[in-house]
C-alpha positions as CSV (number, residue, x, y, z in Angstrom):
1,X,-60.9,29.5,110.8
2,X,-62.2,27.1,107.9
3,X,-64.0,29.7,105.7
4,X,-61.4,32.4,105.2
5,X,-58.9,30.1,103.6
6,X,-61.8,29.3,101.0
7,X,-61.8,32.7,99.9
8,X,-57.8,33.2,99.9
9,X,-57.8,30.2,97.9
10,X,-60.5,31.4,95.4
11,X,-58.9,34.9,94.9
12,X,-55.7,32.4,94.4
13,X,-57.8,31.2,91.4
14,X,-58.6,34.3,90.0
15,X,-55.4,35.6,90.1
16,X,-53.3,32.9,89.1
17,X,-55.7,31.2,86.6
18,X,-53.0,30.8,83.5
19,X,-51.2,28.6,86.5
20,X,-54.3,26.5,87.6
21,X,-55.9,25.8,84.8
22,X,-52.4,23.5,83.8
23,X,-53.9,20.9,86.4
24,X,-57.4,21.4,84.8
25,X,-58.0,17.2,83.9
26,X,-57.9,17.1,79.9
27,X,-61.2,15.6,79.8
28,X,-62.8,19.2,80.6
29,X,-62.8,21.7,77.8
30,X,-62.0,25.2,78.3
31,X,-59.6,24.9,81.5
32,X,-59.3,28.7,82.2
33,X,-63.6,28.7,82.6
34,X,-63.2,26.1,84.9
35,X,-60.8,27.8,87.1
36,X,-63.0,31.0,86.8
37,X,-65.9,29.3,87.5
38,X,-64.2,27.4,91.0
39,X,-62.8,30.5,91.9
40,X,-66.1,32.3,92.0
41,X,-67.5,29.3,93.5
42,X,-65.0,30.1,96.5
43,X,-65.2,33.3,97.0
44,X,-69.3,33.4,96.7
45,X,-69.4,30.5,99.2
46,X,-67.4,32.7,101.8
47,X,-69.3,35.6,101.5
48,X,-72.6,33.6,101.5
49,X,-71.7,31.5,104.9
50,X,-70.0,34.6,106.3
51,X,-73.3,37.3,105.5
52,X,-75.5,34.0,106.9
53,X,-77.5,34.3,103.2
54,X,-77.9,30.8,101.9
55,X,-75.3,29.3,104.4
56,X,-76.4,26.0,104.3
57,X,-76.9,25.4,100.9
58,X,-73.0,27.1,100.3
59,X,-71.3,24.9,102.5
60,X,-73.4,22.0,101.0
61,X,-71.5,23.0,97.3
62,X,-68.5,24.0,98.8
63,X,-68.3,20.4,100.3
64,X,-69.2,18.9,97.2
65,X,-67.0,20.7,94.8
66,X,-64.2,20.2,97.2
67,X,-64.6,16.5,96.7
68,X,-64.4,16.9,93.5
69,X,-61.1,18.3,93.6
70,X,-59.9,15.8,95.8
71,X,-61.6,13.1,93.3
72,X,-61.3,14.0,89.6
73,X,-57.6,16.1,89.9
74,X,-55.6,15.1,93.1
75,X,-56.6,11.3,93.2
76,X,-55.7,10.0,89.6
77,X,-51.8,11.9,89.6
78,X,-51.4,10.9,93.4
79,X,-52.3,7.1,92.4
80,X,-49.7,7.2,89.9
81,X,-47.2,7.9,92.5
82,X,-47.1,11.4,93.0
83,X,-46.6,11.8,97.4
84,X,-47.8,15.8,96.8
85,X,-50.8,15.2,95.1
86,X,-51.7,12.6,96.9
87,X,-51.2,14.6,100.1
88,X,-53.8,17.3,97.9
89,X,-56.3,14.9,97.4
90,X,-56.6,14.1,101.6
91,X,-56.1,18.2,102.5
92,X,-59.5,18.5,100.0
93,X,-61.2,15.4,101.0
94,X,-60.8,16.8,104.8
95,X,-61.8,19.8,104.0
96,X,-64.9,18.6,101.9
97,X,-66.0,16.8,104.9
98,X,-65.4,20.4,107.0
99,X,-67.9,21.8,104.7
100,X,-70.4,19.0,104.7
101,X,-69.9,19.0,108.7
102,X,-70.3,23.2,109.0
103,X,-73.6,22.9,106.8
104,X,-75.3,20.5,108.9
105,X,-75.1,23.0,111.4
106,X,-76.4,26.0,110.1
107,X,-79.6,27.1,109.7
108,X,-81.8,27.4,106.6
109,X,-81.7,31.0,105.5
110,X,-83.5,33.1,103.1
């Protein structure tokens, strides 16, 4: 139930990344890498915890890069008053701490 959505939302990367790489923060160069490179991130990180092959370690990233989200793109336009992004930044910060929750409890694999 948590891990699939991490994969519909990284093919939602990869196949919208003209769209996502608008809310890329300026700061980072190349936006449309970025939103290659998070996409992938996704998508690997489902198959990895799904196939059991360095679960632990994917859910670690997954959690992290989640936060990330929730930190360097949802929190700055949701302080400025925007309710929706604000509302992002909490959906990513939850499910960053799902992540970091699911990898405590797998095992070290290969």
């Amino acid at each position: 139930m948590f891990i699939l959505p991490m994969a519909y939302f990284g093919f939602g990367h990869l196949s919208n990344t003209n769209e996502m790489a608008e809310i890329v923060p300026d700061f980072l160069p190349m936006p449309v890498l970025w939103v290659l490179l998070t996409g992938m991130g996704l998508v690997l990180a489902t198959i990895s915890i799904v196939i059991g092959i360095k679960a632990r370690l994917s859910a670690q990233l997954l959690g992290v890069m989640l936060l990330l989200f929730a930190v360097m793109i949802h929190l700055p336009a949701g302080l400025q008053g925007d309710h929706a992004e604000l509302f992002e930044f909490f959906e990513n910060f939850a499910l960053a701490g799902g992540a970091l929750y699911i990898s405590s409890h797998l095992k070290n694999s290969h």
